[in-house]
C-alpha positions as CSV (number, residue, x, y, z in Angstrom):
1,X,133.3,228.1,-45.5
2,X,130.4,227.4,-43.2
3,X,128.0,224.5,-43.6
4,X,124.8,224.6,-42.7
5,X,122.6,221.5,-41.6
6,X,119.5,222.0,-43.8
7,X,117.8,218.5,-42.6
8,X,117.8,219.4,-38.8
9,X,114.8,217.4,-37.4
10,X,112.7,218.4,-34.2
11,X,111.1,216.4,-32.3
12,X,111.5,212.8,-31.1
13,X,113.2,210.2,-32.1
14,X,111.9,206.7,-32.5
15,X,114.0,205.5,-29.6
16,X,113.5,208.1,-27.3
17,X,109.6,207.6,-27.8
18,X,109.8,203.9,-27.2
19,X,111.8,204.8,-23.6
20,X,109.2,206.9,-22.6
21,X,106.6,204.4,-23.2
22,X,108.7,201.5,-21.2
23,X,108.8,204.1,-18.8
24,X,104.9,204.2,-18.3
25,X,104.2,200.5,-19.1
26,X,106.4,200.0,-15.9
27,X,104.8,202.6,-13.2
28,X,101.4,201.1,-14.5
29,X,102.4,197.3,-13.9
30,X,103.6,198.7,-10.2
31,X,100.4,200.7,-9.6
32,X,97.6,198.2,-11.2
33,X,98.2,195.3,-8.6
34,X,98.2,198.0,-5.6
35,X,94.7,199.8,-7.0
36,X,93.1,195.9,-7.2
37,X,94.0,195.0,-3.6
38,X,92.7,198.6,-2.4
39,X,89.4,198.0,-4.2
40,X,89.3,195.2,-2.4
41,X,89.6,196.1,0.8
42,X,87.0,198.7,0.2
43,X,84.9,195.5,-0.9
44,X,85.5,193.9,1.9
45,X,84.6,196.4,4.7
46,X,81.7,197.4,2.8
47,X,80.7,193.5,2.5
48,X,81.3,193.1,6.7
49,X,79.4,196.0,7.3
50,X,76.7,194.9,5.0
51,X,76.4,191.3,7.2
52,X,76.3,193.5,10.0
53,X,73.7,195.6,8.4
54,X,71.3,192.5,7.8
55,X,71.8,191.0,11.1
56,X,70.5,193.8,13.0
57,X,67.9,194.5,10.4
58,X,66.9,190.1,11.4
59,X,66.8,191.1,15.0
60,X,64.1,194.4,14.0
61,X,62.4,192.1,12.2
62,X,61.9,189.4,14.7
63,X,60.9,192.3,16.8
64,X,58.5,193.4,14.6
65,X,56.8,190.3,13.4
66,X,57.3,188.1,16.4
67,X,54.9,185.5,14.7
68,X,57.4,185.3,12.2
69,X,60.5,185.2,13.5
70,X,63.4,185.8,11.7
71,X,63.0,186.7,7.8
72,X,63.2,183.3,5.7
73,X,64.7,185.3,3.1
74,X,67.0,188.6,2.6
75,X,64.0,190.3,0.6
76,X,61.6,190.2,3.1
77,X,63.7,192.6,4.9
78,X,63.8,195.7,2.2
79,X,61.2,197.9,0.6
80,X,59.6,195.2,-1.5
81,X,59.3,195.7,-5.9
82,X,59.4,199.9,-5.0
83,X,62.7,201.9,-4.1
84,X,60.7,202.9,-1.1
85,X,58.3,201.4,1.4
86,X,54.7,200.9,0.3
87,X,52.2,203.5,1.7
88,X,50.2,200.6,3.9
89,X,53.6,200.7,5.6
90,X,56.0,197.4,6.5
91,X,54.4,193.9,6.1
92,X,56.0,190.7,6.8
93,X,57.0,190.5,3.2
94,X,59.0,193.7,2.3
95,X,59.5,195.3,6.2
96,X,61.5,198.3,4.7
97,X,64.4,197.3,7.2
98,X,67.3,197.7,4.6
99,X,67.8,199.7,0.9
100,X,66.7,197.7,-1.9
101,X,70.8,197.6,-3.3
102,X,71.0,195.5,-0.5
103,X,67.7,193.7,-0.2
104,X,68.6,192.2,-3.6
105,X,71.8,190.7,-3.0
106,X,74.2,192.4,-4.7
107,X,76.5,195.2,-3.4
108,X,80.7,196.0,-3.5
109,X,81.3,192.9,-5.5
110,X,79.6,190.3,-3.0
111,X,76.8,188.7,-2.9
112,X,74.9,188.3,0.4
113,X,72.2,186.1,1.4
114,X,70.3,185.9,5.2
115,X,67.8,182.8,5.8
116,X,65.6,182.7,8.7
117,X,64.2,179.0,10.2
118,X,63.5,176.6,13.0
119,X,64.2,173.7,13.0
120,X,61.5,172.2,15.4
121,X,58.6,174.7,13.7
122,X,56.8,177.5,14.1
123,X,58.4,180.9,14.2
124,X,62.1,181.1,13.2
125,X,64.5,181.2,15.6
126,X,67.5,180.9,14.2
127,X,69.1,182.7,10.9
128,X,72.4,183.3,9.2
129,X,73.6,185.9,6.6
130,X,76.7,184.7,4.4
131,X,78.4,187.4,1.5
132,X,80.5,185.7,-0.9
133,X,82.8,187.8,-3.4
134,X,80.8,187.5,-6.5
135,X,84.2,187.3,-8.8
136,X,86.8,185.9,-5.8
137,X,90.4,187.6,-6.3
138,X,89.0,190.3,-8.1
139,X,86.1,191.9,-6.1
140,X,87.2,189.9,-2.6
141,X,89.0,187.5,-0.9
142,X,87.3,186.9,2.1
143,X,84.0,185.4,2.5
144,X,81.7,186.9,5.6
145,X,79.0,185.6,8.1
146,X,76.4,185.9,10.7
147,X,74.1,184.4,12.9
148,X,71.3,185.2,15.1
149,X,74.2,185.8,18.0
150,X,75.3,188.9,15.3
151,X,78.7,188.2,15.4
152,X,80.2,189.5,12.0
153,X,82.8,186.0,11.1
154,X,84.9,185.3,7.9
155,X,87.5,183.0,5.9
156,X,90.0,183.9,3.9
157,X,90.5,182.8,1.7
158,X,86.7,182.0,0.8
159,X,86.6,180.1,-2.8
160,X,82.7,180.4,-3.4
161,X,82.1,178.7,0.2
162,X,78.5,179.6,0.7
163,X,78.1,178.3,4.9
164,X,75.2,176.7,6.8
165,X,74.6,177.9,10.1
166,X,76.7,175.9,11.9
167,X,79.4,176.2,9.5
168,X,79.3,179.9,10.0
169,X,79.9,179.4,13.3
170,X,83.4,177.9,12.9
171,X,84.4,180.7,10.8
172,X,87.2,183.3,12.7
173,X,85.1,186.0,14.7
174,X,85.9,189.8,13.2
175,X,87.5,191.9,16.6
């Protein structure tokens, strides 16, 4: 006499479910940390590029406005309260030098800043440009700078360290 199984399940089991999941949970914890450090790296360049962005954009500006100087502030150098330039074209006060993303401060995680001044008076002759990760170990390790010589510098790791001009200058030069 033959017996038939009449309770035959398909499917999974509990167990066999719970490997699969293990499984996952452990190719994500391997991947995460790899897709973080790639994001910032891509921070990163983008933030270096940026300094170097806003440095030449100084040097235009000086060009432009020679009364001036160098821009006393990293606004001066975009479009102004418009996405574009104004129709009476560049003024000392929104040049239309760099996009507005950047003219406010914020871009890739980092937040940049470029101050123009002399420190005798009268037209500025002198600036530096600093980014700083705006959440550090998450959007950027490294911390960038600039000054009127244009040559891009950073510190890593940069905890917040927001640098005067002369500190900027001590930082390690980018090759």
């Amino acid at each position: 006499m033959k017996f038939h199984n009449i309770n035959r399940q398909k499917g999974f089991s509990l167990i066999e479910l719970l490997i699969v999941v293990s499984i996952i949970l452990i190719i994500a914890a391997i991947a995460i940390p790899n897709l973080l450090r790639a994001k910032i790296s891509a921070n990163e360049s983008s933030a270096a590029a940026s300094v170097r962005t806003i440095g030449t954009a100084q040097v235009s500006y000086s060009t432009s406005f020679p009364a001036n100087g160098y821009a006393t502030q990293l606004a001066f150098l975009g479009p102004g309260a418009g996405t574009s330039c104004p129709a009476a074209g560049p003024s000392p006060a929104n040049a239309c030098l760099i996009d507005k993303v950047l003219a406010n401060g914020n871009k890739s995680g980092y937040n940049f800043a470029s101050t123009g001044q002399n420190p005798v008076g009268g037209a500025n002759t002198e600036f530096w440009t600093t980014a700083v990760a705006s959440n550090f170990n998450v959007t950027g390790v490294k911390g960038f700078c600039s000054t009127d010589d244009n040559v891009v510098r950073y510190l890593t790791p940069d905890n917040g360290t927001v640098p005067n001009y002369a500190t900027c200058q001590s930082w390690t030069a980018m090759q």
